[in-house]
Backbone as CSV, one residue per row, in Angstrom:
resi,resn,N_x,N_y,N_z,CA_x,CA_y,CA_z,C_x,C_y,C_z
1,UNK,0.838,-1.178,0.000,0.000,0.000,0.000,0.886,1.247,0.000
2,UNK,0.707,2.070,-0.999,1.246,3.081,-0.893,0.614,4.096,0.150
3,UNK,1.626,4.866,1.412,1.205,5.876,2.362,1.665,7.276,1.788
4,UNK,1.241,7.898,2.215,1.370,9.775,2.234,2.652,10.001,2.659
5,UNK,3.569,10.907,1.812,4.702,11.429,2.321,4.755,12.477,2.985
6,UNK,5.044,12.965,4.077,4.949,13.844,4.738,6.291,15.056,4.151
7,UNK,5.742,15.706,4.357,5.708,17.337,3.393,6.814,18.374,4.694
8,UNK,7.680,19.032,4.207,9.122,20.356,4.821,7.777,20.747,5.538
9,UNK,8.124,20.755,6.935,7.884,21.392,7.792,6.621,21.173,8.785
10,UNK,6.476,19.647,8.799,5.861,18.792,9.324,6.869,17.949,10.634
11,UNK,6.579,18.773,12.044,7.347,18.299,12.793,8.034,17.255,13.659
12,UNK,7.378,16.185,12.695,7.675,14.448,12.891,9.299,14.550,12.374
13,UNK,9.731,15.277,11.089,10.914,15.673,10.269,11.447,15.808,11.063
14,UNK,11.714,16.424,12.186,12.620,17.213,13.542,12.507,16.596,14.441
15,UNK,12.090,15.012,14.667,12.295,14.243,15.485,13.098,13.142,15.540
16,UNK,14.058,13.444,16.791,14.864,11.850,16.506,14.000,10.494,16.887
17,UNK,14.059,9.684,16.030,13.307,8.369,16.561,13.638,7.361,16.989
18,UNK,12.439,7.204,17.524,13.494,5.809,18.562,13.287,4.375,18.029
19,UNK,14.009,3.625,18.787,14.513,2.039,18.282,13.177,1.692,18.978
20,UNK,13.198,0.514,17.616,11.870,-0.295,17.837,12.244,-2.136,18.602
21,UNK,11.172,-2.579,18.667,11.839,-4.329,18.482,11.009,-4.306,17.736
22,UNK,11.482,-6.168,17.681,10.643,-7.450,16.276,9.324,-6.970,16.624
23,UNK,8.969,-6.620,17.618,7.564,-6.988,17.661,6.827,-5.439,17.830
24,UNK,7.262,-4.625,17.034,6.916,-3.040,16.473,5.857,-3.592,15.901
25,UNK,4.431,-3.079,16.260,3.159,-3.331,15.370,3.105,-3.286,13.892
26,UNK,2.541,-4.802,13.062,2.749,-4.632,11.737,3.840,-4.125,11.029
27,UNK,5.092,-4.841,11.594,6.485,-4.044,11.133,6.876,-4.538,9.561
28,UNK,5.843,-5.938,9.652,6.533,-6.404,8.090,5.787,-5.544,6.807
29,UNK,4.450,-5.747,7.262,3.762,-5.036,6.450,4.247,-3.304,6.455
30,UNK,4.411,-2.838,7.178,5.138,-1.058,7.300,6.369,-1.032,5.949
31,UNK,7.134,-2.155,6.324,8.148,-2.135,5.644,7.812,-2.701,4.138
32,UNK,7.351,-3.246,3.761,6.610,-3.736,2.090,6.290,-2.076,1.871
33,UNK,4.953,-1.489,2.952,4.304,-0.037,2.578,5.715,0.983,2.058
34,UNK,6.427,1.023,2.727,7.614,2.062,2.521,8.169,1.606,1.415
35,UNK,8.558,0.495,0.535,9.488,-0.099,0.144,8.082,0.624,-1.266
36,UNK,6.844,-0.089,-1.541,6.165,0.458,-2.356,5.440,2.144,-2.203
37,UNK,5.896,2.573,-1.374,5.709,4.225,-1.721,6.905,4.753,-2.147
38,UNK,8.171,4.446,-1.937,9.324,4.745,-2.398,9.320,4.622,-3.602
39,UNK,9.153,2.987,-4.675,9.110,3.176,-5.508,7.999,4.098,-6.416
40,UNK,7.111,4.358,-5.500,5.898,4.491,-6.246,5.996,6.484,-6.388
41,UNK,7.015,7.086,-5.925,7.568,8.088,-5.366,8.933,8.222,-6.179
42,UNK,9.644,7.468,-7.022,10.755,7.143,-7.452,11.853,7.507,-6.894
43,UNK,12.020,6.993,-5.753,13.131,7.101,-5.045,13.607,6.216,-4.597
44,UNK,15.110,6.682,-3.961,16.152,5.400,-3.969,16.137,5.148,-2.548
45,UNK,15.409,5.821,-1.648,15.651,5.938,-0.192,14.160,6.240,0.495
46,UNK,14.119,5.665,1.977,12.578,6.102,2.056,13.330,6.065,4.011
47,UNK,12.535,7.240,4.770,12.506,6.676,6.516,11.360,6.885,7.181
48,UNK,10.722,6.224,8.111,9.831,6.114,8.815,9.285,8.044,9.094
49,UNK,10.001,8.389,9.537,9.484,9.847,10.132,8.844,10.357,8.505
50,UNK,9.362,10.264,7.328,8.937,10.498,6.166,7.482,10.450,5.679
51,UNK,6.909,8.985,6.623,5.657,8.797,6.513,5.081,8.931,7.873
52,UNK,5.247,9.452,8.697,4.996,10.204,9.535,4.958,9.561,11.085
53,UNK,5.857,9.063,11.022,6.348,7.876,12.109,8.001,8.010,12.992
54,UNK,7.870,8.195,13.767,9.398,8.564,14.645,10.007,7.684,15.472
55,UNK,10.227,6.958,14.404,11.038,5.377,14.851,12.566,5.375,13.732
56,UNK,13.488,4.680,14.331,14.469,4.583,13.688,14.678,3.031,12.220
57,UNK,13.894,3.503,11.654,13.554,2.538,10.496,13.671,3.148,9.173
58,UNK,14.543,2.619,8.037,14.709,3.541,6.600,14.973,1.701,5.928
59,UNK,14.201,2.345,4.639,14.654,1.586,3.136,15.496,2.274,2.254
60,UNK,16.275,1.087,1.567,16.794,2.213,0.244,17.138,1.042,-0.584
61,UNK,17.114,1.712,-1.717,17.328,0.500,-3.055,17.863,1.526,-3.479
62,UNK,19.176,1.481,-4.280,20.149,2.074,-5.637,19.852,1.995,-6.434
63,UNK,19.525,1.153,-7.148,19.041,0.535,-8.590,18.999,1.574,-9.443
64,UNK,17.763,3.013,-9.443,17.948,3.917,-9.944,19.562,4.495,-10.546
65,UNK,20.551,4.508,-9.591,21.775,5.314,-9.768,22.616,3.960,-10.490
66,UNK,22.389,3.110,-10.438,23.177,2.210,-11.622,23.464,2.500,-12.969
67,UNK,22.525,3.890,-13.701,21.914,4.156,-14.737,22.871,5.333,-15.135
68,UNK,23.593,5.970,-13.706,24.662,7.148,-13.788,25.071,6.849,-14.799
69,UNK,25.768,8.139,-15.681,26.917,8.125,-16.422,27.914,8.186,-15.362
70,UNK,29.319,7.518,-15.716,30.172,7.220,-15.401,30.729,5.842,-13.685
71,UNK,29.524,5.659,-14.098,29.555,4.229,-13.237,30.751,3.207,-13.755
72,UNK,31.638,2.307,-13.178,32.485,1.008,-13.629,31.284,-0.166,-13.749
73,UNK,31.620,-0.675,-14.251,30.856,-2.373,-14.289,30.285,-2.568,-13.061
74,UNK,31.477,-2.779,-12.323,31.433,-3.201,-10.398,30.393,-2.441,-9.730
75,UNK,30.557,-0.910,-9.950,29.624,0.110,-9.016,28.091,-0.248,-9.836
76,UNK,28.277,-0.938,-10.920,26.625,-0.759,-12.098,25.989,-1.987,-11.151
77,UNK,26.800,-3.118,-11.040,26.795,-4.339,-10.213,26.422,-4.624,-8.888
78,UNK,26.867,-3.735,-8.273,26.302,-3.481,-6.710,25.226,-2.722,-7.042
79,UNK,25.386,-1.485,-7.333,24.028,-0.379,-6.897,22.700,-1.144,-7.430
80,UNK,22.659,-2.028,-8.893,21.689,-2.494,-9.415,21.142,-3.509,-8.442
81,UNK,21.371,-4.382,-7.463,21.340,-5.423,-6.256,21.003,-4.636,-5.143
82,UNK,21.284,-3.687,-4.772,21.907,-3.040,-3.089,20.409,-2.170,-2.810
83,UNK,20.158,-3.544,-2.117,18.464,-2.654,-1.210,18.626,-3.517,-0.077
84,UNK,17.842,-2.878,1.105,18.272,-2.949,2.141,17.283,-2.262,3.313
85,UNK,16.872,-2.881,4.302,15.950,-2.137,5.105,17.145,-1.958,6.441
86,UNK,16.785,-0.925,6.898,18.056,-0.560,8.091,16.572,0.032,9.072
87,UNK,16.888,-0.725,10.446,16.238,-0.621,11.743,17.459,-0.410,12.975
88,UNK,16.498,0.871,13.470,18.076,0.671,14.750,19.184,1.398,14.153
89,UNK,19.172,2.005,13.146,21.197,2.274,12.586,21.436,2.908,13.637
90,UNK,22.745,2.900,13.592,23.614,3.327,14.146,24.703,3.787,13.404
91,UNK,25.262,4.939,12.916,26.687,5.429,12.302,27.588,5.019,13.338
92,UNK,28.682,4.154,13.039,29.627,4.005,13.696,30.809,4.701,13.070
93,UNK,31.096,4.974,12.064,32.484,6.006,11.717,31.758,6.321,10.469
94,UNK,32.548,7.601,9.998,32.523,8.212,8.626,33.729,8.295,8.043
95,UNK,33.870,8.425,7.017,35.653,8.761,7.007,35.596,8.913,5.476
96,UNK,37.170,9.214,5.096,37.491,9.415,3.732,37.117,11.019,3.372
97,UNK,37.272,10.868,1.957,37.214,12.224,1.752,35.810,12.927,1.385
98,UNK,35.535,14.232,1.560,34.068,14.671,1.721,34.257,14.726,0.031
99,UNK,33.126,14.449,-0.517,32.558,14.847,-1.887,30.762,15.315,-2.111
100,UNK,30.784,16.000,-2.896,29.526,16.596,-3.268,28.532,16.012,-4.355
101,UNK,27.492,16.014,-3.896,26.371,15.201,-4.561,25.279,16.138,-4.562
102,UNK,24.731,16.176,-5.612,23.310,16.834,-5.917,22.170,16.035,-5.202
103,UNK,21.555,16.244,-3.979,20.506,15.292,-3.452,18.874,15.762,-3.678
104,UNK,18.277,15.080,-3.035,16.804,16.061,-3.128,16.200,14.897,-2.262
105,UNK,14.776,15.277,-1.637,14.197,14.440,-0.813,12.884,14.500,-1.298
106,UNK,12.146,13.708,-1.143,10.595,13.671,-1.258,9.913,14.297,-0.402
107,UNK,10.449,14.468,1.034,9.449,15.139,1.946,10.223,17.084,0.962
108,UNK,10.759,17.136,0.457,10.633,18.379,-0.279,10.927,18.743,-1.870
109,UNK,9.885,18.797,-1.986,10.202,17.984,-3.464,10.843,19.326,-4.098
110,UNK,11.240,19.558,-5.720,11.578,20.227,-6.563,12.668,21.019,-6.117
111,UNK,13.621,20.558,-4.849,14.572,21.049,-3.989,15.791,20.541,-4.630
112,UNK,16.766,20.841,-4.938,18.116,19.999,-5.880,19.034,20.645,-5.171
113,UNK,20.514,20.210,-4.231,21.377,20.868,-4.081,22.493,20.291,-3.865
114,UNK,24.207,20.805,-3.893,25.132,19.900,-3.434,25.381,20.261,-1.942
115,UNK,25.433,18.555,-1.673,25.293,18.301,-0.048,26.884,17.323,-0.268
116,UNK,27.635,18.158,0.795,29.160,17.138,0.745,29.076,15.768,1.966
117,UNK,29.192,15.430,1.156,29.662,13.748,2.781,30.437,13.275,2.463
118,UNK,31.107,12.515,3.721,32.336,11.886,3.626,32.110,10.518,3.017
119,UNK,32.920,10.284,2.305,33.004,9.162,1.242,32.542,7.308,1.453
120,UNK,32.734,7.296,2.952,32.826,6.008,3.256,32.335,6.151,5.467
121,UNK,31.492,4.759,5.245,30.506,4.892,6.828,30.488,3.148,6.888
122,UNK,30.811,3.398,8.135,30.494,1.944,9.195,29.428,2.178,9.641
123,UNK,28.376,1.485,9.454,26.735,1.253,10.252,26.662,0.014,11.380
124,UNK,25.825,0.066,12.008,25.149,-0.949,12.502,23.756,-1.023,12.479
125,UNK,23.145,-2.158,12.195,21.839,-1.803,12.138,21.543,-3.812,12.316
126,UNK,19.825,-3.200,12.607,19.121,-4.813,12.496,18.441,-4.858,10.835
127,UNK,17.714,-5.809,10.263,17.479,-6.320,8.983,15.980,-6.545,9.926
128,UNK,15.194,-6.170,8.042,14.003,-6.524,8.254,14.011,-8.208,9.488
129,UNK,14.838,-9.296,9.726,14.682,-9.953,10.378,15.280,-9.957,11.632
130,UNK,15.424,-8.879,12.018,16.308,-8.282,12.843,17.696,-9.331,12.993
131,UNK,18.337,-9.638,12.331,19.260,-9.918,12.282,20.122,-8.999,12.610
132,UNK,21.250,-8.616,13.409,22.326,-7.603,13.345,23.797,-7.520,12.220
133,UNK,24.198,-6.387,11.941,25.049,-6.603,10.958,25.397,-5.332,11.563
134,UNK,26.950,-5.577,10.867,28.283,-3.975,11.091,28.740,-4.180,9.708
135,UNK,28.542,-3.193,8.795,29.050,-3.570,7.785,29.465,-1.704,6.991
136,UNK,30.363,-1.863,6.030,31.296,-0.881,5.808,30.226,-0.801,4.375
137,UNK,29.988,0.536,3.909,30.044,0.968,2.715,30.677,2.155,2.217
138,UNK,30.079,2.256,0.746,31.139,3.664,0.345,30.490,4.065,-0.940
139,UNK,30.568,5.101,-1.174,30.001,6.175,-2.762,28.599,6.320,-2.606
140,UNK,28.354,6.181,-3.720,26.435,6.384,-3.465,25.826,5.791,-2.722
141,UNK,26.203,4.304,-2.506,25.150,3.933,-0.965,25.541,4.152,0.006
142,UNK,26.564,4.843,0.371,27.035,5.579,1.921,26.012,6.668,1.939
143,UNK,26.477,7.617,0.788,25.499,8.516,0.871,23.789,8.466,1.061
144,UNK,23.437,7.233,-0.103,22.121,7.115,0.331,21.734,6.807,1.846
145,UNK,22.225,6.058,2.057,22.397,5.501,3.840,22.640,6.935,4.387
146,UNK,23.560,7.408,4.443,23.967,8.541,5.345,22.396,9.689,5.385
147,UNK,22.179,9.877,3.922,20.810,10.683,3.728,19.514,10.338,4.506
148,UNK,19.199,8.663,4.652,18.077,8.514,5.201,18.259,8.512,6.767
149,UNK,19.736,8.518,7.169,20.220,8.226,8.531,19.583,9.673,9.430
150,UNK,20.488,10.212,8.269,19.833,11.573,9.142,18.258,12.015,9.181
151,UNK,17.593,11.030,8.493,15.997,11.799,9.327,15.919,11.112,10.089
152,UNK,16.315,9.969,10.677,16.286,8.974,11.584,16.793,10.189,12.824
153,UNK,17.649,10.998,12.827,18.027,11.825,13.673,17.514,13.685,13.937
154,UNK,16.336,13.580,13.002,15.803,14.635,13.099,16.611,15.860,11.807
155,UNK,17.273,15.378,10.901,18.180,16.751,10.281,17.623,16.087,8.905
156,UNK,18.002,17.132,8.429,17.638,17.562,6.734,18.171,17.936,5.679
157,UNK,18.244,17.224,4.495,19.469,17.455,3.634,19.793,19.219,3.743
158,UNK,18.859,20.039,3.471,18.845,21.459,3.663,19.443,21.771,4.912
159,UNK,19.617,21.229,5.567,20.744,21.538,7.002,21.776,21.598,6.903
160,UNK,22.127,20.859,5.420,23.582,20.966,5.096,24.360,21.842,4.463
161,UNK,23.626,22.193,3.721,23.315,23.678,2.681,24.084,25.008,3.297
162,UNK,25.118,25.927,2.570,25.040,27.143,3.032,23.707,28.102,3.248
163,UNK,24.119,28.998,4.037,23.561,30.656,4.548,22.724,30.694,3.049
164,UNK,23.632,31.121,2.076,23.376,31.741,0.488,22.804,30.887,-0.105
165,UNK,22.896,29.400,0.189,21.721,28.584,-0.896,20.538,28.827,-0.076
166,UNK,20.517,28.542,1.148,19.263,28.415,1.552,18.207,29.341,1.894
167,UNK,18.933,30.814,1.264,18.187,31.730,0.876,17.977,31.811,-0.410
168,UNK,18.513,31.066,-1.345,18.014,30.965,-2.691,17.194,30.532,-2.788
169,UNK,16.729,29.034,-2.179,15.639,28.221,-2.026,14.159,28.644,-0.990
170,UNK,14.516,29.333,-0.326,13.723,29.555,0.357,12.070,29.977,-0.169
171,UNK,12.188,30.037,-1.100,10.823,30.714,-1.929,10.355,29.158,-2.263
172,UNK,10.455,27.995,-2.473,10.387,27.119,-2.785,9.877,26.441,-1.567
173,UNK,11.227,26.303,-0.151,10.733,25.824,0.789,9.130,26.300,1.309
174,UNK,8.836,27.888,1.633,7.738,28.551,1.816,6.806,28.016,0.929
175,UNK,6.577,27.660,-0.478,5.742,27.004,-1.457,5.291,25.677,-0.624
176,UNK,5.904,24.932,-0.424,6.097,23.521,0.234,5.096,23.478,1.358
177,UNK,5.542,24.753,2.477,4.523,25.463,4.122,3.166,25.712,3.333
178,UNK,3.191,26.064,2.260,1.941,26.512,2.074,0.859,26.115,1.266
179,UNK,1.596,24.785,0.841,0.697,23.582,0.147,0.810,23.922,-1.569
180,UNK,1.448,24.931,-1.966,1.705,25.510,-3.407,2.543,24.948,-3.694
181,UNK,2.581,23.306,-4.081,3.455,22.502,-5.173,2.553,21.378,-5.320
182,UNK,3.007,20.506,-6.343,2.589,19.428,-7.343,3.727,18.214,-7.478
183,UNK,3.441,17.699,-6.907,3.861,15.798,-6.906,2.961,14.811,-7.701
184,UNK,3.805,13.897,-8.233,2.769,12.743,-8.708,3.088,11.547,-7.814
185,UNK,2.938,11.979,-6.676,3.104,10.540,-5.300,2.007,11.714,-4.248
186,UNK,1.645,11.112,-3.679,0.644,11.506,-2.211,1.409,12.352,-1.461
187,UNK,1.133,13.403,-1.001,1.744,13.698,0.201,1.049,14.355,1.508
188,UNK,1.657,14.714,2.195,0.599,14.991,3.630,1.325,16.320,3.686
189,UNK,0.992,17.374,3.399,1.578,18.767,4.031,0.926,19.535,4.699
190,UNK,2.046,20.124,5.506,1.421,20.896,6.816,1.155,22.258,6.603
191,UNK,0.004,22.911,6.367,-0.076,24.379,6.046,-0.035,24.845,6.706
192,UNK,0.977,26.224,6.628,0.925,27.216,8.003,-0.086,27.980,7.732
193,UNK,-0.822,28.804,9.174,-1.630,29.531,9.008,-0.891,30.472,9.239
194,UNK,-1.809,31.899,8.423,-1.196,33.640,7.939,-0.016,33.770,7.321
195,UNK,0.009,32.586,6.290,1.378,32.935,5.498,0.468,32.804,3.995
């Protein structure tokens, strides 16, 4: 079932969430729902607070970015495979060198900017079967990981952003507060009143 994406400035976004167990109500079915609003949303990444839930739970599938120009065989090879439900993460290191990526999120849509992260992250996390794993990644699925990590912690790709972009954008974000944009996925936005 596809759910409603919750919309910039809906204050579930600004919450850190907490760890669930196995026995989180309807956790399998939650996780199918996210996995098909993501795609259904075309995105490579999806987290619980997104759909309006403040638990530490994110999907992400690459597949999309396999399609990059300038991918190797190897990176076309992984990213096309590399989905993954993460419960519980935990960042255990970041490291390497920071590089810049054009990101954008669904909870704000028509938003495009370069957001730098460091190249390579140690996680911990449980699996849809809560299985535990520590495992190392690097390039676009660090980043994707790193991206959904942080709503798991309440922050926002736009947090990353200079002073000067995020007064560029700001006419956009305000569009977003005030229900003046157009998606072809559901979303739930929060209108401010007297704006």
């Amino acid at each position: 079932m596809i759910l409603s994406i919750v919309g910039y400035g809906d204050a579930v976004l600004r919450k850190v969430g907490e760890d669930i167990t196995k026995d989180y109500p309807n956790l399998q079915e939650l996780i199918a729902n996210m996995y098909d609003t993501m795609y259904g949303a075309h995105g490579v990444g999806l987290a619980a607070p997104q759909v309006g839930l403040p638990i530490r739970l994110f999907v992400v599938d690459t597949a999309p970015f396999a399609e990059m120009d300038g991918n190797t065989e190897e990176e076309i090879a992984f990213l096309t495979t590399f989905k993954r439900t993460f419960i519980n993460a935990k960042i255990l290191k970041e490291e390497g060198e920071e590089w810049s990526f054009n990101e954008g999120c669904l909870s704000i849509p028509d938003v495009h900017e370069p957001v730098k992260r460091k190249s390579k992250i140690q996680i911990e996390y449980f699996d849809e079967n809560f299985v535990k794993h520590v495992e190392e990644f690097d390039g676009l699925a660090a980043r994707v990981i790193q991206h959904e990590y942080d709503h798991i912690e309440g922050v926002l790709f736009t947090d990353k952003i200079s002073i000067l972009k995020k007064k560029l954008i700001s006419k956009k974000l305000n569009n977003i507060l005030e229900g003046k944009i157009f998606t072809d996925y559901k979303m739930k936005l929060t209108k401010k009143k007297g704006r």
